[in-house]
ROVO-292004 format. One record per residue (C-alpha): residue in three letters; chain; x, y, z. Coordinates in nm, 2 decimals, m for minus. Example, Ala and Ser with C-alpha at 12.3 -4.5 7.8 and 13.67 -1.06 7.14 Angstrom:
residues 2
ALA/A/1.23/m0.45/0.78
SER/A/1.37/m0.11/0.71
***
This chain:
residues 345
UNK/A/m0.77/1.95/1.68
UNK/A/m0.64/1.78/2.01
UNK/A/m0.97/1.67/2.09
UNK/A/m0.97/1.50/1.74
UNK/A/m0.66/1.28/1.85
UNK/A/m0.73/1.23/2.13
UNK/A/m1.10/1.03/2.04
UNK/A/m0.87/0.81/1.83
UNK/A/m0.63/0.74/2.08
UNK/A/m0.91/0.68/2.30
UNK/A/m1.06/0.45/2.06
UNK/A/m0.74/0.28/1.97
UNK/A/m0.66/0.24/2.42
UNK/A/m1.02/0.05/2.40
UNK/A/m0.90/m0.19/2.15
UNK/A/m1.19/m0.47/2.09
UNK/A/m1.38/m0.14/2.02
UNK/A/m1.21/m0.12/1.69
UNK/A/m1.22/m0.44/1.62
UNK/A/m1.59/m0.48/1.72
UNK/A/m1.85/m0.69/1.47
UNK/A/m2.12/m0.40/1.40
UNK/A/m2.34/m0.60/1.13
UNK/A/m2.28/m0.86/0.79
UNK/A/m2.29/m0.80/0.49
UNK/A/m2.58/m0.94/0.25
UNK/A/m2.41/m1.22/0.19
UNK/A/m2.30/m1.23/0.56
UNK/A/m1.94/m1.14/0.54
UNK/A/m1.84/m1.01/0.88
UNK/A/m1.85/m0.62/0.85
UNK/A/m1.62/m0.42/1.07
UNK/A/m1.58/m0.04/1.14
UNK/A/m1.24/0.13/1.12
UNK/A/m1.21/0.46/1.32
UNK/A/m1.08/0.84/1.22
UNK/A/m0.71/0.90/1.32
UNK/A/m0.69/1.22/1.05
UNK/A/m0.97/1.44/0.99
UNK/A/m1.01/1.74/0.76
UNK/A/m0.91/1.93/1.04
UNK/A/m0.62/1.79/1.15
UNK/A/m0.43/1.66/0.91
UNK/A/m0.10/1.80/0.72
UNK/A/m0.17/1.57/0.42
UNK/A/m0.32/1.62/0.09
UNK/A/m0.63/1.47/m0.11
UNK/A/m0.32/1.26/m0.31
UNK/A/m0.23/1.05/0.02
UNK/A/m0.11/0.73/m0.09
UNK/A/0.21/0.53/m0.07
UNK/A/0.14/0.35/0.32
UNK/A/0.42/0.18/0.45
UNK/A/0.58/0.12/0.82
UNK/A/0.90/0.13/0.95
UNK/A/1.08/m0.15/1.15
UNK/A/0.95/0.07/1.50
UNK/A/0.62/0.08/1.39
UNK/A/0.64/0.44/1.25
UNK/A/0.31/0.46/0.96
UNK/A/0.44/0.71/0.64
UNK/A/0.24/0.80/0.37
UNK/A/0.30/1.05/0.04
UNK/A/0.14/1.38/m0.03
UNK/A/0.27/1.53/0.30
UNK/A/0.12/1.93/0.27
UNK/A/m0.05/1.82/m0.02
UNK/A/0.30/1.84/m0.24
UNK/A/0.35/1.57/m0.50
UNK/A/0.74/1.56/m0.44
UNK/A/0.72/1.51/m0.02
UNK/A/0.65/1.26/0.16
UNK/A/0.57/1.24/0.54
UNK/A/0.52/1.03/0.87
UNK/A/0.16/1.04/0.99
UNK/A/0.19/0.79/1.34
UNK/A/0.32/0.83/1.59
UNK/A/0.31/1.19/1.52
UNK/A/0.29/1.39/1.16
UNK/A/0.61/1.53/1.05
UNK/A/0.79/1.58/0.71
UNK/A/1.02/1.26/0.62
UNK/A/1.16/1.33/0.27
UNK/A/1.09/1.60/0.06
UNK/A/1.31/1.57/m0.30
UNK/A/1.43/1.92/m0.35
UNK/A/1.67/1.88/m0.68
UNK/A/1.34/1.67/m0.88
UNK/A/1.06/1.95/m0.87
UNK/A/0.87/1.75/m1.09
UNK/A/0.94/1.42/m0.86
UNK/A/0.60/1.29/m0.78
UNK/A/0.57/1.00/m0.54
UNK/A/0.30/0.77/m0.49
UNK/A/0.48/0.45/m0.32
UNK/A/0.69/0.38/m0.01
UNK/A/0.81/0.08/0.11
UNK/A/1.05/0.01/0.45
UNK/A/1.34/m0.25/0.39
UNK/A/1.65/m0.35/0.62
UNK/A/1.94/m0.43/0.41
UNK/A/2.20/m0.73/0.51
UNK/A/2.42/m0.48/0.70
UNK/A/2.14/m0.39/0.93
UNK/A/2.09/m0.05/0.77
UNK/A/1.72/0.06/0.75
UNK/A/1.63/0.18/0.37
UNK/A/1.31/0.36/0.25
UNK/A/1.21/0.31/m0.15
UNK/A/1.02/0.54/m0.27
UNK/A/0.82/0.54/m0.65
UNK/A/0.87/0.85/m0.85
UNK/A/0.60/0.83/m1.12
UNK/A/0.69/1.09/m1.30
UNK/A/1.05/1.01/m1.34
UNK/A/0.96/0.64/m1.37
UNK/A/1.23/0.53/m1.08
UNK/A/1.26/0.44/m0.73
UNK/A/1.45/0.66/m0.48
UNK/A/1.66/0.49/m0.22
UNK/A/1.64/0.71/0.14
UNK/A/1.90/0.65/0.40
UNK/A/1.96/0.81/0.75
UNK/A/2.32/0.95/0.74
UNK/A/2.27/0.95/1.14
UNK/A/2.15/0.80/1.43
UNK/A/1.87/1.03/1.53
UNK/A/1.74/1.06/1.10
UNK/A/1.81/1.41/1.12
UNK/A/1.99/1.41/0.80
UNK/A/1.90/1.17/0.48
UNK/A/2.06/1.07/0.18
UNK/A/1.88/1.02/m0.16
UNK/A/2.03/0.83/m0.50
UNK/A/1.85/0.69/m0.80
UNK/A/1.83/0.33/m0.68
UNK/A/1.60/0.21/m1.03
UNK/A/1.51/0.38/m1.33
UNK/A/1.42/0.32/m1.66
UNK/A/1.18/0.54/m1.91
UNK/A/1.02/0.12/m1.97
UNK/A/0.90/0.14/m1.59
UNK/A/0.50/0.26/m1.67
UNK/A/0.50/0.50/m1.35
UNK/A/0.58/0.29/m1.10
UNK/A/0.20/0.31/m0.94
UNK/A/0.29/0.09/m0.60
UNK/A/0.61/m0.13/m0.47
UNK/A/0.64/m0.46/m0.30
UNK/A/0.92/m0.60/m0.19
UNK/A/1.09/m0.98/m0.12
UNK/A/1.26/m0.92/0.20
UNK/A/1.52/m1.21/0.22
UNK/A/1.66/m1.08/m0.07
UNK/A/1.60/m0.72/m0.12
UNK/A/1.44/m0.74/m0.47
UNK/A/1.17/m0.49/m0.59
UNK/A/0.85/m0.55/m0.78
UNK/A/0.66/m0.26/m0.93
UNK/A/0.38/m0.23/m1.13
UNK/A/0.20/0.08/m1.30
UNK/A/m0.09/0.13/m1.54
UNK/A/m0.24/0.44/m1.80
UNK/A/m0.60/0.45/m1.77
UNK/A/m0.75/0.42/m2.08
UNK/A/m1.12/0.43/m2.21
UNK/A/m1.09/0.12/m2.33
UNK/A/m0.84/m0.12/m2.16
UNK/A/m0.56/m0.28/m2.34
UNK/A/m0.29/m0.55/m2.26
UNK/A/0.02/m0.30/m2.24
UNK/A/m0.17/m0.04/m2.03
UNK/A/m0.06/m0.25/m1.71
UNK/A/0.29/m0.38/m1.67
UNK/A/0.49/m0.55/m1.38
UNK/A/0.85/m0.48/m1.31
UNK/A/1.14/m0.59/m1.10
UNK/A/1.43/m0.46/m0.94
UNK/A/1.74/m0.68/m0.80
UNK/A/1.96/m0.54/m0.51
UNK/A/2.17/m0.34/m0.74
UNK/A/1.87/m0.16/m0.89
UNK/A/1.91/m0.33/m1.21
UNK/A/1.56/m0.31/m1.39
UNK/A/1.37/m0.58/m1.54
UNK/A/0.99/m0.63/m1.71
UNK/A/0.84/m0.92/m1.61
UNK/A/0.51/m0.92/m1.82
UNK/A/0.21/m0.68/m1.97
UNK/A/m0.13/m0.68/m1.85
UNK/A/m0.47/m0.46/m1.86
UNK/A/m0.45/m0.18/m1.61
UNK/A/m0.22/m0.31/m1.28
UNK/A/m0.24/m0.10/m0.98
UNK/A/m0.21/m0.31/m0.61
UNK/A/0.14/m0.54/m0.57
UNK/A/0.23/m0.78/m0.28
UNK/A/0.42/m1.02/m0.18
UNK/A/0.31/m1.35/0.06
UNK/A/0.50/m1.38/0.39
UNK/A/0.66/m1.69/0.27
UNK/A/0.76/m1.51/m0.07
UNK/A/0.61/m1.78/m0.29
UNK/A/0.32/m1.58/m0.41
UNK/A/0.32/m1.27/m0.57
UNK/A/m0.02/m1.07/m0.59
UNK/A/m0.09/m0.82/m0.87
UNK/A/m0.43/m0.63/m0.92
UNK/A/m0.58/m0.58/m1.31
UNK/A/m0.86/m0.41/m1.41
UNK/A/m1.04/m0.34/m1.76
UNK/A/m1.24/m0.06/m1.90
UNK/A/m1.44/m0.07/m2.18
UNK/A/m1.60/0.23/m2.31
UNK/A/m1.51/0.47/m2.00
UNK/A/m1.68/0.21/m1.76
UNK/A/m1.47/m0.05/m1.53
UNK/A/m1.60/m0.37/m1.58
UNK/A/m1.34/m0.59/m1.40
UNK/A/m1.17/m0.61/m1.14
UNK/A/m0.91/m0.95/m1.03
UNK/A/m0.58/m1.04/m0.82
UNK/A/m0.34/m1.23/m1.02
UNK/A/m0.15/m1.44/m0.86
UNK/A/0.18/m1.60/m0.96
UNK/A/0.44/m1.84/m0.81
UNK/A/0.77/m1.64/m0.72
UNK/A/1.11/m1.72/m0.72
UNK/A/1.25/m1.42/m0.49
UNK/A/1.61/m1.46/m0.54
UNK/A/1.59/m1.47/m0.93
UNK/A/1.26/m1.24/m0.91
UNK/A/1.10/m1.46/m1.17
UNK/A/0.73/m1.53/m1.20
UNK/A/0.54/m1.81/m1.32
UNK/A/0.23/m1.97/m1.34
UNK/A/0.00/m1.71/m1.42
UNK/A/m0.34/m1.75/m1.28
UNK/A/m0.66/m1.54/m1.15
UNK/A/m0.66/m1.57/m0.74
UNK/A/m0.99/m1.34/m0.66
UNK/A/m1.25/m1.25/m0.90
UNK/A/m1.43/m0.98/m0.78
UNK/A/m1.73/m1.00/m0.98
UNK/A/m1.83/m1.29/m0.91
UNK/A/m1.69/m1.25/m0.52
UNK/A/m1.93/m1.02/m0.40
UNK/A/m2.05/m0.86/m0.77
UNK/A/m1.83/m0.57/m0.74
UNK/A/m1.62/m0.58/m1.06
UNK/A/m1.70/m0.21/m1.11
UNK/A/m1.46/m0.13/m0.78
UNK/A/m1.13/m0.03/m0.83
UNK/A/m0.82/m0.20/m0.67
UNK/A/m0.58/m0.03/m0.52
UNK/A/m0.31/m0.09/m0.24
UNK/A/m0.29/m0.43/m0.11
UNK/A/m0.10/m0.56/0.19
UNK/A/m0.10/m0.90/0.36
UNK/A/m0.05/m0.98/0.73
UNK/A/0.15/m1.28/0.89
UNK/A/m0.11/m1.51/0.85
UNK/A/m0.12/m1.46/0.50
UNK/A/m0.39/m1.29/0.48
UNK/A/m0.46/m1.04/0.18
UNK/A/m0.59/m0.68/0.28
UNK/A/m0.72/m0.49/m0.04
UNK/A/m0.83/m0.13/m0.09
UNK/A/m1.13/m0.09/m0.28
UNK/A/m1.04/0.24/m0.40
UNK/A/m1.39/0.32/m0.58
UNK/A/m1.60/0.24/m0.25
UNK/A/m1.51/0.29/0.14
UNK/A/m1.42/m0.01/0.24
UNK/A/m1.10/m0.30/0.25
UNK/A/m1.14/m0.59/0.18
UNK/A/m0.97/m0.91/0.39
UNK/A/m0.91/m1.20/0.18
UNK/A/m0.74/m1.56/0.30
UNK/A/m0.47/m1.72/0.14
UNK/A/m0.72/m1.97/m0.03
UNK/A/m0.91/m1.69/m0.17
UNK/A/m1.19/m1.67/0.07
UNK/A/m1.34/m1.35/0.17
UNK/A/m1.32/m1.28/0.53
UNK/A/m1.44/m0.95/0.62
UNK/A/m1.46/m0.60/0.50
UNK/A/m1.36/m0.31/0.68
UNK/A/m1.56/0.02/0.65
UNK/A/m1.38/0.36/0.72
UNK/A/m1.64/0.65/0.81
UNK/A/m1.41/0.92/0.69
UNK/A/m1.25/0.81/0.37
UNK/A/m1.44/0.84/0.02
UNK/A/m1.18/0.60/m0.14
UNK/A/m0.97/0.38/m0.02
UNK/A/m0.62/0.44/m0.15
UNK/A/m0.41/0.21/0.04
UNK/A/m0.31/0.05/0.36
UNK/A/m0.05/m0.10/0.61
UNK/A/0.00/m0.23/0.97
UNK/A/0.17/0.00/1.18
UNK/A/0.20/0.08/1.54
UNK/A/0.45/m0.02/1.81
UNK/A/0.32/m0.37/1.81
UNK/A/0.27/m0.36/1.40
UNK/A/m0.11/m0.49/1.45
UNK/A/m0.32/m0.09/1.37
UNK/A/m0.40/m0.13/1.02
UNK/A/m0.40/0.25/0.91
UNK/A/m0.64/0.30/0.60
UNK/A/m0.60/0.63/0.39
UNK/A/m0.76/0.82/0.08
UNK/A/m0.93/1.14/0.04
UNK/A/m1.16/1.29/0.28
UNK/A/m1.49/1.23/0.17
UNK/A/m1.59/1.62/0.35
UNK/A/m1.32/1.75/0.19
UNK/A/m1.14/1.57/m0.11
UNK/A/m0.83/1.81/m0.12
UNK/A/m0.71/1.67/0.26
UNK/A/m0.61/1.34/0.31
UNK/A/m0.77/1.10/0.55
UNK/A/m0.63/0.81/0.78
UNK/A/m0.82/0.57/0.93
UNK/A/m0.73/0.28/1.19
UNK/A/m0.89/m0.07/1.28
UNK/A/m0.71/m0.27/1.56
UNK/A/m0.63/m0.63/1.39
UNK/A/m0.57/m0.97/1.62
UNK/A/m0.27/m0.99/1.43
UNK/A/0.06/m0.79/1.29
UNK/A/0.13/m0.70/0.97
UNK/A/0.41/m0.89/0.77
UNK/A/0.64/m0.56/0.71
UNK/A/0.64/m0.46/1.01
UNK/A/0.70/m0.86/1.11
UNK/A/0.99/m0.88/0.85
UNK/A/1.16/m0.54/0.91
UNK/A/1.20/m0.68/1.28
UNK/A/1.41/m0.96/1.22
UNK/A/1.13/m1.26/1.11
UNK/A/1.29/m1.53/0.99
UNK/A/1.40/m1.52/0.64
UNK/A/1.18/m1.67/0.34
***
């Protein structure tokens, strides 16, 4: 097990080695290699992993901690339990996003899809040895919520969630917000939404949509929508990346999606091994392959300098433990970016 770590460390110390070009793709889109940070036999997480999100000192936390549906735990700098909700057995998170509030006060959300809410976490001391829970958004309308992004300037939520269906309906995908008093409202009904994010400016909100038909997936796009972040209304409705005719993989799932400083959009292609790295134009950059994972679930920049983009999903030795992966970026994620005091949208 420490000989596990410490390859990764020693591959994340090397740096461009992470980062290095190893080949193109057939349509010569740069293809880079990610590299194991959790293996089967080292980490404390379950086959569910999802739910990636960093803290403002660069602290990487995912769901599924001990493979339990209701706790949730910190996998970088070092694993450990973070929040475990012990009145809701039947809590089960899959979503976990870091937010500092206007009084300075670092808050964790957390999506409960069974109880179709969000949980607000707080440290009730200096050294987080002691948290505080509350409801902070529920309604039975809220379909899940499947993943969270968040506007930072202004504290407002936006969730989506999905059914999977054999045969895809509008209705089976729905978007959400939630202001900074947790007060809950549905923004619009679409196929089957899973990834959500937010652009650094907060003009742009991202929202994955796929369609069955007849058990098979047959698409897969990212909306995109113009975004008022203070009133948390949408508008202009349009398709940003078609993925069928990007690089003919409609069939691929979508799942987590993050977007770096640059505005760059990071996507988890949760039916194959890979992320995908898309510009703010809609361009397709590069994909990322992981070695370790057998599908992508989702994806953020942590680290002390917010620039390791840590992958997770299954283990593709051992789909009941949960992998993580980490490629070395030449830039920092925008969570990490905003938690640490970037300047306001």
């Amino acid at each position: 097990m420490k000989l596990v770590l410490l390859t990764a460390f020693a591959a994340l110390l090397a740096g461009s080695a992470i980062a290095e070009d190893t080949t193109t793709s057939s349509d010569n889109v740069p293809v880079y290699n990610s590299v194991p940070y959790l293996t089967p036999e080292n980490t404390t997480f379950g086959g569910q992993i999802e739910g990636a999100a960093v803290d403002k000192d660069g602290n990487f936390y995912a769901v599924n901690y001990k493979g339990s549906k209701n706790e949730t735990g910190k996998v970088w700098s070092k694993q450990a339990p973070f929040f475990k909700d012990k009145k809701t057995v039947d809590a089960w998170f899959n979503a976990i996003r870091f937010h500092v509030n206007s009084k300075g006060v670092q808050e964790a959300y957390i999506g409960d899809v069974s109880n179709h809410r969000v949980v607000r976490v707080t440290s009730t001391s200096s050294k987080c040895s002691s948290l505080r829970s509350e409801d902070f958004c529920k309604s039975d309308n809220i379909l899940q919520p499947n993943d969270i992004a968040i506007a930072h300037s202004t504290g407002r939520l936006f969730l989506s969630g999905m059914s999977y269906t054999e045969n895809s309906k509008v209705g089976d995908g729905g978007l959400w917000t939630c202001d900074s008093a947790g007060n809950v409202k549905k923004l619009g009904e679409f196929y089957r939404t899973n990834g959500i994010e937010v652009s650094p400016d907060e003009k742009t909100l991202y929202l994955s949509e796929a369609i069955n038909k007849n058990g098979s997936v047959i698409s897969n796009v990212i909306k995109a929508f113009d975004l008022d972040p203070k009133e948390g209304t949408i508008s202009k409705n349009r398709t940003f990346v078609d993925f069928g005719k990007l690089d003919k993989s409609a069939a691929t799932d979508i799942d987590g999606m993050r977007t770096d400083i640059d505005g760059n959009l990071y996507v988890a292609r949760n039916g194959d091994s890979k992320v995908a790295k898309i510009s703010p134009s809609g361009k397709l950059l590069a994909y990322i392959k992981t070695a370790s994972i057998k599908g992508v679930a989702n994806l953020e920049f942590a680290g002390a300098k917010g620039q390791d983009l840590f992958i997770v999903g299954a283990c593709a030795k051992n789909a009941e433990k949960g992998c993580v992966e980490i490629y070395r970026a030449d830039t920092t994620g925008n969570a990490f970016n905003k938690l640490n005091g970037a300047k306001k949208a």
